[in-house]
N, C-alpha and C positions, 0 to 999 in steps of 0.2 A: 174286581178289576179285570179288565176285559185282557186274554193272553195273549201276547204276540205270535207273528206270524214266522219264525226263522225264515224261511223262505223270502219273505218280503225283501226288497231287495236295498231300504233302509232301516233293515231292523238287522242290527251288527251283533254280532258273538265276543263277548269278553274273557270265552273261557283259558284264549293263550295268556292271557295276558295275567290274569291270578289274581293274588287280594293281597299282594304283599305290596306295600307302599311303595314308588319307587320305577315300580315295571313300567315301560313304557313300547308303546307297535306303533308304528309308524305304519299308516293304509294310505293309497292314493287309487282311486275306482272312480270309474263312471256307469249311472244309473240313469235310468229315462225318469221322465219329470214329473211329481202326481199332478192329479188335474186340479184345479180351483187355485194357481202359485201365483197371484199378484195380485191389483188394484184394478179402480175405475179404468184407468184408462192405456194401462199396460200390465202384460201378462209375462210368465214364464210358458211357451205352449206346451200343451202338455204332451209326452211321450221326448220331448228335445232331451241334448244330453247333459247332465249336472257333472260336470266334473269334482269329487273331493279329493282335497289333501291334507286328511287328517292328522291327530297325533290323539293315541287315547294312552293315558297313565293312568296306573293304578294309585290312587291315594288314600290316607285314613277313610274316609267318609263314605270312596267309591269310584267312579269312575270319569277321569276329567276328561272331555273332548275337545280339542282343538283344532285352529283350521282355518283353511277357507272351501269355499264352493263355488265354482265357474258356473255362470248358467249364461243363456241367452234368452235378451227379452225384447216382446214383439208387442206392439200398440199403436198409436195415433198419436200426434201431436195435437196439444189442448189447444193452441190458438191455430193453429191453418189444417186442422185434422188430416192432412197428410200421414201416411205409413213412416213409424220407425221402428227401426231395429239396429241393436246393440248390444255388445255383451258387458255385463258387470261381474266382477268378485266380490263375495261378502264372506264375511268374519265367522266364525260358524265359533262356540264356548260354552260348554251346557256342563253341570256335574249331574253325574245322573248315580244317585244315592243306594248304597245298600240296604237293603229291608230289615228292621230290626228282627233279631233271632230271640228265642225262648233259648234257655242255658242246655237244652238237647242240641242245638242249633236250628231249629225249624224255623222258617219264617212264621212272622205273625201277621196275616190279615189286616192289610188297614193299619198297620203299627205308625206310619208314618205321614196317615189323612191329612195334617194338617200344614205337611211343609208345600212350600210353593214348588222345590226342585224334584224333579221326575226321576224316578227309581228302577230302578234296574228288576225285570221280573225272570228272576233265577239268572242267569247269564250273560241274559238278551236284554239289547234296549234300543228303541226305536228313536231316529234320529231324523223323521218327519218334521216333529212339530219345530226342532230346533232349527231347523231348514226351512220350512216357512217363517217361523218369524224373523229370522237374518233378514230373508230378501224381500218381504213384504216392507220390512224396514230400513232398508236399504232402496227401495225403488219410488223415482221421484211422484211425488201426486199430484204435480202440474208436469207433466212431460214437455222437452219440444225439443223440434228438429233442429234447431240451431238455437244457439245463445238468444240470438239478436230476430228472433222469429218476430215478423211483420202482424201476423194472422190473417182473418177476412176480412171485407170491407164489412162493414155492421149494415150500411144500403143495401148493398147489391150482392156480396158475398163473396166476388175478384178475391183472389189471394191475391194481397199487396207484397207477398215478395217475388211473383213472379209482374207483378203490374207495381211497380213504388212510386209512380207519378202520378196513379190514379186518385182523383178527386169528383166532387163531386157539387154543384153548384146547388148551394143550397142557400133559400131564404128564411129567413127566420118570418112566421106568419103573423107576429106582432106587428113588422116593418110592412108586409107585403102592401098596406096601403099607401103608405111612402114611396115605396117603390112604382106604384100604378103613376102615383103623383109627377115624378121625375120623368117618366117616359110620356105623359099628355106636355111637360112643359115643354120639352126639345120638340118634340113635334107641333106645336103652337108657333115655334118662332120662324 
């Protein structure tokens, strides 16, 4: 298992907080953003500021974090690709597990490979990944600049909310001989 970074500036210290059930720190910090935080078609940019306001308690198991995280997010709109930007709060709640101990107390290696929930490496516990998946899941995968967004025209490519009367005269090429038909008839008479 690869060791944290303390320095890293989502990888949090749990040593005030202890191992007695109960305890609980209240943190509220801003940190610049890692790179790669969003989807196809909106991002968190990377280096912007993530706001948290956490709560971490000590519990039987380990350490519960809760919360939210302010970010700001930058992208396109999916139908008129026009720039947006917005800010959302997402939900931040991870337990991050103690590592079982040998009756010296030493941690065991791998003692706990096979749980899903992320584990505390001595002290420290990194509070990335729990922060990506909030906001990746929390950030829409059709984006757009407004509710009621028009898009492009699918012909010509006008954005229809800045043009909403534009049309386009179009014949179906089935008819187009019908159509030769009616314009020799008026001109015959």
């Amino acid at each position: 298992m690869p060791s944290l970074d303390p320095r890293s500036p989502l990888v949090l210290d749990s040593r005030e907080l202890g191992r007695r059930a109960g305890s609980m720190k209240v943190m509220q910090f801003t940190v610049a953003a890692p790179a790669d935080l969003g989807v196809a078609l909106v991002v968190v940019p990377t280096g912007s500021d993530v706001e948290f306001d956490i709560r971490l308690e000590s519990v039987m198991d380990g350490v519960l974090v809760t919360g939210t995280a302010l970010v700001t997010v930058a992208g396109e709109c999916s139908r008129c690709l026009e720039p947006l930007a917005f800010d959302t709060e997402v939900d931040i709640q991870e337990l991050f597990t103690y590592p079982e101990t040998d009756s010296r107390g030493r941690e065991i290696p791998g003692s706990n490979s096979d749980d899903d929930l992320p584990q505390l490496e001595g002290d420290y516990f990194d509070l990335e990944p729990t922060l990506r998946d909030a906001v990746v899941l929390a950030l829409p995968l059709v984006p757009l600049c407004q509710p009621d967004c028009q898009g492009l025209c699918s012909l010509c490519g006008v954005n229809l909310n800045d043009e909403p009367d534009h049309v386009h005269e179009v014949v179906d090429a089935r008819w187009a001989a019908l159509a030769d038909l009616a314009t020799k008839d008026s001109s015959d008479e």
